[in-house]
C-alpha positions in Angstrom: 0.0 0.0 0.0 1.4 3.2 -1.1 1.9 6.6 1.6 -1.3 8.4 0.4 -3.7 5.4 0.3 -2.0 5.0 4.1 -2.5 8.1 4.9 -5.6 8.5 3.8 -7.3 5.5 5.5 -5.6 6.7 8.8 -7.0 10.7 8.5 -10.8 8.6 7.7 -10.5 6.5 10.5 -9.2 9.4 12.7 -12.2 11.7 11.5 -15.0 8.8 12.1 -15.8 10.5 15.6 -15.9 13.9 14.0 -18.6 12.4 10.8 -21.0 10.7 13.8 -21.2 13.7 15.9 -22.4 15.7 13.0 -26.1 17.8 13.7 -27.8 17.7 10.7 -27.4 21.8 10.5 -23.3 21.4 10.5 -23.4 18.7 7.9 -25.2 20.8 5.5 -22.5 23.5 5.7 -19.4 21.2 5.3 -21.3 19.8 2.2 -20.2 22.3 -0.1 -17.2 24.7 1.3 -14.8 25.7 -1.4 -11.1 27.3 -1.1 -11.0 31.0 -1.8 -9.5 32.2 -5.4 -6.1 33.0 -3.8 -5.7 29.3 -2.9 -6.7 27.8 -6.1 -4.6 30.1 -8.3 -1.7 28.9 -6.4 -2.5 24.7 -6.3 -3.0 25.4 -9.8 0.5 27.2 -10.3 2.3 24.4 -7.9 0.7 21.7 -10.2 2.0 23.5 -13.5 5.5 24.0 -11.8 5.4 20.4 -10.4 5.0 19.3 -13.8 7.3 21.1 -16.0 9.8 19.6 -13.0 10.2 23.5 -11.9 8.5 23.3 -8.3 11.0 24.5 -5.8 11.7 22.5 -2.2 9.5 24.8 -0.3 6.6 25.2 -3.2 6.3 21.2 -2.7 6.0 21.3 0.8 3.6 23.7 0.6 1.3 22.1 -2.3 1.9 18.6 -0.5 0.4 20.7 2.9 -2.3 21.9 0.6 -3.1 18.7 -0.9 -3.3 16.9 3.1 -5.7 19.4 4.3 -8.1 19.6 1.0 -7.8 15.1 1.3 -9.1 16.3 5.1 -11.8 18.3 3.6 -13.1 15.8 1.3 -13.1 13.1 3.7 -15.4 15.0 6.0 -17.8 16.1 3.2 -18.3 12.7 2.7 -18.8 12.1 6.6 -21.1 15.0 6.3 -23.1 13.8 3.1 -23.5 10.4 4.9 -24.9 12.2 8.0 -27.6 13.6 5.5 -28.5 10.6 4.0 -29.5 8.8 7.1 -30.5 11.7 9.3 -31.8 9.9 12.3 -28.5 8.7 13.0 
């Protein structure tokens, strides 16, 4: 099993608690957050750079940072969206 998948599974089993504890009210706003303009602009230049092989040291850390914390985000929308589908939970 690669790092990410690893990863991964641990930050989903790590957030379970979170997803349960979800009132209906707070799942429906972690449904649908998106990252300001600012932030995209910049994953979008870090994936560019990454690709043409010019993404420097600290731009990786940064975009690697970036991509953890959006893999956090998705993981709870889904926690979320399941918390909506079964609302009596």
């Amino acid at each position: 099993m690669d790092r990410a998948t690893l990863l991964l599974g641990i930050m989903n089993r790590l957030l379970d608690p979170v997803g349960s504890g979800l009132s209906i009210e707070s799942a429906q706003k972690l449904v649908n957050p998106r990252a300001d303009e600012t932030v995209e602009n910049r994953v979008r230049d870090w994936a560019e750079k990454g690709n043409k092989g010019t993404l420097s040291v600290g731009e990786r850390a940064e975009y690697e940072a970036c991509v953890m914390a959006a893999n956090s985000v998705a993981i709870l929308q889904a926690k979320a969206r399941t918390r909506l589908e079964s609302p009596s939970c």
